[in-house]
C-alpha positions as CSV (number, residue, x, y, z in Angstrom):
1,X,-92.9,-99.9,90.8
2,X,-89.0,-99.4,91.9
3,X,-86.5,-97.3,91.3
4,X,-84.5,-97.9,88.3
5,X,-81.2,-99.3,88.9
6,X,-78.6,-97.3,89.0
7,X,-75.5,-97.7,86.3
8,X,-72.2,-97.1,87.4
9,X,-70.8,-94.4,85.0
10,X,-66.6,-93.6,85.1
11,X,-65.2,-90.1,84.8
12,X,-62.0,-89.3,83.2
13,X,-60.8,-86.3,83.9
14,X,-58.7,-84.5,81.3
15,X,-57.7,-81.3,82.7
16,X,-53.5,-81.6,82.7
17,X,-54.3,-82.8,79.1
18,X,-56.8,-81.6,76.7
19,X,-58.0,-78.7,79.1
20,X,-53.9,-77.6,78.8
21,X,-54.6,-77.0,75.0
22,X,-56.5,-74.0,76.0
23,X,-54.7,-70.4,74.9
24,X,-53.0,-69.1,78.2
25,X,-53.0,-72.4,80.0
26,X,-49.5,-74.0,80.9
27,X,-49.4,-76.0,84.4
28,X,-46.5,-76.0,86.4
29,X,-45.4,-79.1,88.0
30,X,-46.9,-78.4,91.3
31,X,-50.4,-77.3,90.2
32,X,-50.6,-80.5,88.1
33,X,-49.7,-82.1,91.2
34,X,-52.4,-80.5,93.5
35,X,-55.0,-80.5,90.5
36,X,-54.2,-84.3,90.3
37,X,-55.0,-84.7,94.3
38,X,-58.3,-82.9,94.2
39,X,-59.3,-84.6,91.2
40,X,-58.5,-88.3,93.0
41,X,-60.3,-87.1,96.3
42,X,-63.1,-85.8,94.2
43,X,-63.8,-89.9,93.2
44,X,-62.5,-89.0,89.5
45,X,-61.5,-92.6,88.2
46,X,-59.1,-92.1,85.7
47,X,-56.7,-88.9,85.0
48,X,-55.2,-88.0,81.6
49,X,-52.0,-86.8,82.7
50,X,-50.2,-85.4,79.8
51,X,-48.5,-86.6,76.6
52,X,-44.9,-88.2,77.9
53,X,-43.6,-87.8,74.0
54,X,-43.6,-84.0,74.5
55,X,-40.4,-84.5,76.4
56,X,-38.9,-84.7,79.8
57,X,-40.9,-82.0,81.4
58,X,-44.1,-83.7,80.7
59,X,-42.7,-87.7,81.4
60,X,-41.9,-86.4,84.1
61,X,-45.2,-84.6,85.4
62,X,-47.0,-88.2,84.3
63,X,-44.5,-90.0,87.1
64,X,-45.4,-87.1,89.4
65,X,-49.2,-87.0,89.1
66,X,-48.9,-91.1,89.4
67,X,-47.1,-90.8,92.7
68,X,-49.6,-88.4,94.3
69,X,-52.9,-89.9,93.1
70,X,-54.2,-93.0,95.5
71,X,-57.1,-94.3,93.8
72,X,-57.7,-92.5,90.0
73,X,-55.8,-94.7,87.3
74,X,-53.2,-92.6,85.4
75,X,-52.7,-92.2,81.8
76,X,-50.6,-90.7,79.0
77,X,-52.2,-89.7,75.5
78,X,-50.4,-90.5,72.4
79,X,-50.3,-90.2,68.8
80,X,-50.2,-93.0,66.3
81,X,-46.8,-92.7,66.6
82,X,-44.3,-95.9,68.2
83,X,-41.8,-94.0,70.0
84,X,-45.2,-91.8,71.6
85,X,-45.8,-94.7,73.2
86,X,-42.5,-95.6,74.1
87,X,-42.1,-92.9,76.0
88,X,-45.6,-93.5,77.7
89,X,-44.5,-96.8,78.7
90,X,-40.8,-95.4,79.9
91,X,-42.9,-92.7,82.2
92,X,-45.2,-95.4,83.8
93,X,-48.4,-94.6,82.4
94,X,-51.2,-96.6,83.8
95,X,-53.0,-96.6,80.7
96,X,-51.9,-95.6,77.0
97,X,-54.4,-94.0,74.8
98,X,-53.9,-94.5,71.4
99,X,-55.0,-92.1,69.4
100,X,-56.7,-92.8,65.6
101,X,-57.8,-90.9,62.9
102,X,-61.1,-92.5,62.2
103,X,-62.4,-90.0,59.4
104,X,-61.0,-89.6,55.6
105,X,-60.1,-86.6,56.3
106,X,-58.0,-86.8,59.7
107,X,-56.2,-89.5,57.7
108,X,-55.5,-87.0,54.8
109,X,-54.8,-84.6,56.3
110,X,-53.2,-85.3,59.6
111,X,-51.3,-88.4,59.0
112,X,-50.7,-88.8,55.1
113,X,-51.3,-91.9,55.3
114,X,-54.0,-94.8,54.2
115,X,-56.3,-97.1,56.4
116,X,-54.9,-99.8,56.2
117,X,-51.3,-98.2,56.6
118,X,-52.8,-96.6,60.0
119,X,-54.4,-100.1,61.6
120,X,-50.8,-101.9,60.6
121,X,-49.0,-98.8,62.7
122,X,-51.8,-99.4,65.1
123,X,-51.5,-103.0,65.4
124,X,-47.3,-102.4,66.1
125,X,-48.3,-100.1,69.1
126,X,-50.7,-102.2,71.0
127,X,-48.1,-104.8,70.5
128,X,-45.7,-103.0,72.3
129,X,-48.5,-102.5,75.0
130,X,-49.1,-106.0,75.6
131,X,-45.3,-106.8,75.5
132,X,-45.1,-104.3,78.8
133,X,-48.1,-106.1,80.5
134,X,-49.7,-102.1,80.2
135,X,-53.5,-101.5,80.0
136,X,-54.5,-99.4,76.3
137,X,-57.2,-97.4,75.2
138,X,-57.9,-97.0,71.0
139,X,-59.2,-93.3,70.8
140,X,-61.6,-93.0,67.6
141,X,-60.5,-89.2,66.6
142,X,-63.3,-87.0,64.4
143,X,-66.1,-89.9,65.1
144,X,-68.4,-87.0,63.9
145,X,-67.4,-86.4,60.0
146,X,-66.2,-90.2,59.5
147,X,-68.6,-92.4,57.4
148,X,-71.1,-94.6,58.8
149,X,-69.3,-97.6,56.9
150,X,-65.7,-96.5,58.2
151,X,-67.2,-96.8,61.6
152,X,-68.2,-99.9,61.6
153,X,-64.9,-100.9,59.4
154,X,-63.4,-100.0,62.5
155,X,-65.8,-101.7,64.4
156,X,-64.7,-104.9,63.1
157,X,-60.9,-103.8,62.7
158,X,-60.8,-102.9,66.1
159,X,-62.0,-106.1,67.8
160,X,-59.9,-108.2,65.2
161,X,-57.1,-106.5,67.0
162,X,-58.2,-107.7,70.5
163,X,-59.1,-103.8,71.3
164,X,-61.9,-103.5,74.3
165,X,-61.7,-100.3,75.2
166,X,-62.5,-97.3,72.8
167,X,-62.8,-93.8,72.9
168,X,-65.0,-91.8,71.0
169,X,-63.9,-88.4,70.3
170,X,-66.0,-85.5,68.7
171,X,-63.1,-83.6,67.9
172,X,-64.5,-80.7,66.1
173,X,-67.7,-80.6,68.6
174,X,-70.4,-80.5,66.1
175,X,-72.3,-83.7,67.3
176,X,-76.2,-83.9,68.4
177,X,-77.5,-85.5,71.2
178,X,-79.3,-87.7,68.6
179,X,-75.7,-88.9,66.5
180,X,-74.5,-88.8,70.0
181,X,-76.6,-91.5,70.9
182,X,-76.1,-93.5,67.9
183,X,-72.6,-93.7,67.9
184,X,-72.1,-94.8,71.6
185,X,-74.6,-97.8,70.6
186,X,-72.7,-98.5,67.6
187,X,-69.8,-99.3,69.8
188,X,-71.7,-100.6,72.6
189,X,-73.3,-103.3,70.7
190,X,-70.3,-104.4,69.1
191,X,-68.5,-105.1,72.8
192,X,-66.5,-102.0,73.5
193,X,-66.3,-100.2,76.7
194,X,-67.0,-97.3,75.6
195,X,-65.2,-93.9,76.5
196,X,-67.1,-90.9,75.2
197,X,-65.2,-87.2,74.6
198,X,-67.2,-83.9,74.1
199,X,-65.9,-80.5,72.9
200,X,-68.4,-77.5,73.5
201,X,-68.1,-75.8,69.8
202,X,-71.9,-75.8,69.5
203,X,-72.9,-75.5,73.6
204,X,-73.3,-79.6,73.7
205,X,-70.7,-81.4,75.2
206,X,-72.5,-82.1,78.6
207,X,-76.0,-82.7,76.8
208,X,-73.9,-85.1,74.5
209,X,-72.0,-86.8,77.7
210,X,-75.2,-87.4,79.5
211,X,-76.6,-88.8,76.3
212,X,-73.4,-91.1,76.1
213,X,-73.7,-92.6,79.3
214,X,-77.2,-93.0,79.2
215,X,-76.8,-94.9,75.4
216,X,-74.2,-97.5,77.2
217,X,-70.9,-95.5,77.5
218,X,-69.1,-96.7,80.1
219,X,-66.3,-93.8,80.9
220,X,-66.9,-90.0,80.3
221,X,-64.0,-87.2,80.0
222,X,-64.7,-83.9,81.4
223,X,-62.2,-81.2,82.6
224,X,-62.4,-78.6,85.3
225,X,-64.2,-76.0,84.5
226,X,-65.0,-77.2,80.8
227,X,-61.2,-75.7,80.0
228,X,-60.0,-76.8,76.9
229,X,-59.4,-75.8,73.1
230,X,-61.4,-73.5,71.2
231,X,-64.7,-73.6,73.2
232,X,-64.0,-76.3,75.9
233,X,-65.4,-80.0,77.0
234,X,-67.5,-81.2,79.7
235,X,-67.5,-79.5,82.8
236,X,-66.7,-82.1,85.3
237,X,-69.2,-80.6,87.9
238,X,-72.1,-80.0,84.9
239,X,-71.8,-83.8,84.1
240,X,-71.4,-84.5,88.1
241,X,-75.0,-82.2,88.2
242,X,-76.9,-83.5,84.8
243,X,-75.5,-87.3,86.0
244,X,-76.6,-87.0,89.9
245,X,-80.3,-85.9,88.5
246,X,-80.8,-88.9,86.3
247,X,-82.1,-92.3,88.8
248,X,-80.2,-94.4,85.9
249,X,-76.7,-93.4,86.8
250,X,-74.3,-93.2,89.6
251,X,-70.8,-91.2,88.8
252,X,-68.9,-91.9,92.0
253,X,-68.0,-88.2,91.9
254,X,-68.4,-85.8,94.7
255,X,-70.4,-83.1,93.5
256,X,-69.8,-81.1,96.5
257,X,-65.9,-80.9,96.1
258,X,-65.5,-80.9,92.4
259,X,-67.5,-77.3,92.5
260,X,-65.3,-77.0,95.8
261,X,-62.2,-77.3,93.0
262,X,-63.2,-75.7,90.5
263,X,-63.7,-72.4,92.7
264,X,-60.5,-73.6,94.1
265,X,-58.6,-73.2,90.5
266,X,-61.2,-71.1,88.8
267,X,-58.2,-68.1,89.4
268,X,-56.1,-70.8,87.5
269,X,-57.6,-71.6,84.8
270,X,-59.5,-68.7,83.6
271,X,-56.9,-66.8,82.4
272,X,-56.9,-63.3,80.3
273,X,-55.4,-65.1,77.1
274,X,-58.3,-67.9,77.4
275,X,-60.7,-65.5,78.1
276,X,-59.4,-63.1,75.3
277,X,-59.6,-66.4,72.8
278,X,-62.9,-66.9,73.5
279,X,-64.1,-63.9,72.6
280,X,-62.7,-64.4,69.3
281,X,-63.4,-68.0,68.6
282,X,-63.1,-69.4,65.0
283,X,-59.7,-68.3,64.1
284,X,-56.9,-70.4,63.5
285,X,-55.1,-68.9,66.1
286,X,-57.5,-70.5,68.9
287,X,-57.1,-73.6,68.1
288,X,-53.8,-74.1,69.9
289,X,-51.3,-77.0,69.6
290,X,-54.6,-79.3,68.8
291,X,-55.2,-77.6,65.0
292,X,-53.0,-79.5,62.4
293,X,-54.9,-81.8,60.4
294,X,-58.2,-80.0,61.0
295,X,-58.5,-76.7,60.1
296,X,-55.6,-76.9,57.2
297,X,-58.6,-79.5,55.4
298,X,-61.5,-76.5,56.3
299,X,-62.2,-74.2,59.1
300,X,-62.4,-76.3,62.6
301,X,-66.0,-76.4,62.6
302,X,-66.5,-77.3,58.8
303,X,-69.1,-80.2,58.4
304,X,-69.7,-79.0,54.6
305,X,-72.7,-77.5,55.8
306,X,-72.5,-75.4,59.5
307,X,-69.4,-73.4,58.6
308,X,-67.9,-71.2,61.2
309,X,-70.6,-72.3,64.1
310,X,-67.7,-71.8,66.8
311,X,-70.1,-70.0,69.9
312,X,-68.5,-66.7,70.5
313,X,-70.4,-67.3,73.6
314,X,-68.7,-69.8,75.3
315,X,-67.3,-68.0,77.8
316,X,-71.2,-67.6,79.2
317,X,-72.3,-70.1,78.8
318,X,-70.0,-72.1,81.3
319,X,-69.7,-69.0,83.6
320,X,-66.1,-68.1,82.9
321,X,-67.2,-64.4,82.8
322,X,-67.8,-64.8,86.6
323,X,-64.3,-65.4,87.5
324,X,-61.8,-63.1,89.3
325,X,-60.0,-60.8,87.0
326,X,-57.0,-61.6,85.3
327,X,-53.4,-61.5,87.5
328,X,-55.7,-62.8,90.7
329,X,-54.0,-65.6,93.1
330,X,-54.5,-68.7,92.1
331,X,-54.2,-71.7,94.2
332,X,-50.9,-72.0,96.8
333,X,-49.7,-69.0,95.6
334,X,-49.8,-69.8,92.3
335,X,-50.1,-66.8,90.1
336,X,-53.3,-66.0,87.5
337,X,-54.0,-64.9,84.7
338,X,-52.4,-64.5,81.8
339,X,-53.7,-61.5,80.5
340,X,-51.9,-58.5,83.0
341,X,-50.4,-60.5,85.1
342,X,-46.7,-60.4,85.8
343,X,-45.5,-58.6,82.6
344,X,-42.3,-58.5,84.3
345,X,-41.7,-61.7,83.8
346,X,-43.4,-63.3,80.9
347,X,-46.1,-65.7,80.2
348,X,-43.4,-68.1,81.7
349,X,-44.2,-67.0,85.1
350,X,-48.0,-67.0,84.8
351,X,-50.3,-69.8,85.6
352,X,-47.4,-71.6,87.4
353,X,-46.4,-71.9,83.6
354,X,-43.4,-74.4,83.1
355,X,-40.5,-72.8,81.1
356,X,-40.6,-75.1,78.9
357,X,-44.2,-74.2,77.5
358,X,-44.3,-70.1,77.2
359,X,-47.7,-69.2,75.4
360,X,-47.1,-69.2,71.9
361,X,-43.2,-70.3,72.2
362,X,-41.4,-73.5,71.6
363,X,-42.5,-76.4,73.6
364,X,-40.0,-79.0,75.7
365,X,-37.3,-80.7,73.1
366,X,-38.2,-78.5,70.0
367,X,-42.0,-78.9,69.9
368,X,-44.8,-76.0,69.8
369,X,-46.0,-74.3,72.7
370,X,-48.4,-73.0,71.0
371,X,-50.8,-71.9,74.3
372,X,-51.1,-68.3,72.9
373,X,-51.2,-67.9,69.4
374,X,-50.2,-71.3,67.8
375,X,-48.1,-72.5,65.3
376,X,-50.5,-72.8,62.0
377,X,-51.2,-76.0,60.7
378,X,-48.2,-77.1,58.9
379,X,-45.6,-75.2,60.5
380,X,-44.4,-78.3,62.2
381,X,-44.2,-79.0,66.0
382,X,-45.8,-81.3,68.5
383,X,-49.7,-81.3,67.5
384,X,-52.4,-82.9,69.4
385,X,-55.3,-84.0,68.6
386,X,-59.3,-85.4,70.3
């Protein structure tokens, strides 16, 4: 009997985005720049890049992180929001993700608005996609407390639209393997490439990745490291490892230089504040810029059964603890940590951290910082989301 064939399965690396949401995290241009190169040498095939709509500073790294990558496509997240994705399209993003409240509550909550007043917003942005001749990606937010029927509502709403790519986000990390599985097959069946996103709240986002790609998802998001809000994503190298080990699969990525760079940035990313937060996970205050619309309708991990299931082990679990101490060197001289490094000079200075996004300060063009003790739900700002 042969070996099975293998299945080619895409990693999207998230890092400069979603990994950026952690407390104590705030790239400079030139460490997006070099995380960017490593991630496209790596054989990453698509890098999230930033959210353009934050203002210049982060259009800006977007053109940057376009011009140094050779292979990885490039693109920009955005709300449901028209001039978000104006701004995209003004910083030359090479894809547009969409993002869209799929659950009740996200809708409530987040946007104020109705269903059908989100998929006619919805339909205007992809419009002014097409127009531009520019490749976009509808991002299902909070897949995990939306309704059975509401999924497959936007099954059909989605495809009615001439949508082909989706991603699936579990936004609050409380999916199974098992749900994981279903969902991706949902969407598989119906036509969609499917992009799968995993956040770590309950120690499964690279048990629920692998279970993604191996249910018919077609692209993957990981970040280095597993950085991200509250208690992380994917690891890129723990998918690169679970993915290499399965005959079905083949990622592209080199497993050898993504642990390569990760210990490369490990200094980087694994900062005092993060570290801090994670010890402390399940407050508001960890949830960074990425908490309006979830824990203002319940506490971030609130399925109306597992309340406050946030691991106060992440850090373990995806070896953080191991890292050099806070205030280390990070990569090209870039300073470390967050936590006693360079009190001189403020959190501005640490991390390579842009000016524009101090921990816990306002963010570029009046929006929330938020990387050390954010802005409660509410209180207004730039908010992300998936």
């Amino acid at each position: 009997m042969g070996a099975p064939e293998r299945r080619a399965v895409r990693v999207a690396d998230t890092t400069l985005r979603d990994g950026q949401q952690a407390p104590g995290l705030a790239f400079s241009l030139k460490a997006r720049v070099r995380i960017a190169e490593a991630l496209d040498e790596a054989g990453v095939f698509r890098i999230e890049a930033g959210s353009p709509a934050m203002g210049g500073a982060e259009a800006e790294a977007v053109r940057a992180v376009r011009r140094a990558v050779r292979r990885a496509q490039v693109s920009a997240w955005n709300r449901l929001n028209p001039e978000d994705v104006r701004a995209s399209l003004a910083a030359g993003a090479g894809l547009v993700h969409v993002c869209f409240p799929s659950s009740d509550r996200q809708l409530s909550a987040k946007l104020g608005m109705t269903w059908e007043g989100a998929l006619g917003i919805l339909e205007g942005v992809l419009g002014m996609c097409r127009a531009s001749g520019t490749p976009f990606c509808v991002g299902l937010e909070d897949v995990s407390r939306a309704s059975p029927a509401r999924l497959r509502e936007a099954a059909r709403a989605l495809r009615d639209l001439g949508v082909g790519e989706v991603r699936l986000s579990d936004t609050v990390g409380v999916l199974t393997p098992l749900r994981t599985a279903g969902l991706v097959g949902l969407f598989a069946r119906s036509g969609f490439s499917v992009e799968f996103h995993a956040h770590d709240d309950l120690g499964l986002a690279c048990a629920n990745s692998l279970i993604a790609a191996l249910s018919g998802a077609e692209t993957v998001d990981v970040t280095l490291l597993g950085a991200g809000e509250r208690a992380g994503n994917c690891s890129l190298s723990g998918f690169a490892r679970l993915a290499g080990d399965c005959p079905e699969l083949d990622t592209e990525v080199d497993l050898a230089k993504a642990l390569a760079m990760e210990e490369e940035f490990r200094p980087l990313l694994c900062s005092g504040a993060y570290l801090s937060a994670l010890a402390s996970c399940g407050t508001a205050d960890v949830t960074g810029i990425a908490g309006g619309g979830l824990s203002s309708a319940g506490a971030p991990w609130d399925t109306g059964g597992a309340r406050g299931a946030g691991p106060r082990r992440a850090g373990a679990v995806r070896g953080l603890g191991k890292a050099r101490g806070p205030g280390g060197a990070g990569p090209e001289g870039i300073s470390g940590g967050a936590g006693g490094a360079d009190r001189t000079g403020g959190a501005d200075r640490t991390l390579g951290a842009d000016r524009t996004r101090g921990a816990g300060g306002a963010g570029p063009e009046g929006t929330a910082g938020g990387t050390g003790r954010a802005r409660r739900p509410g209180q207004g700002g730039f908010q992300k989301h998936a």
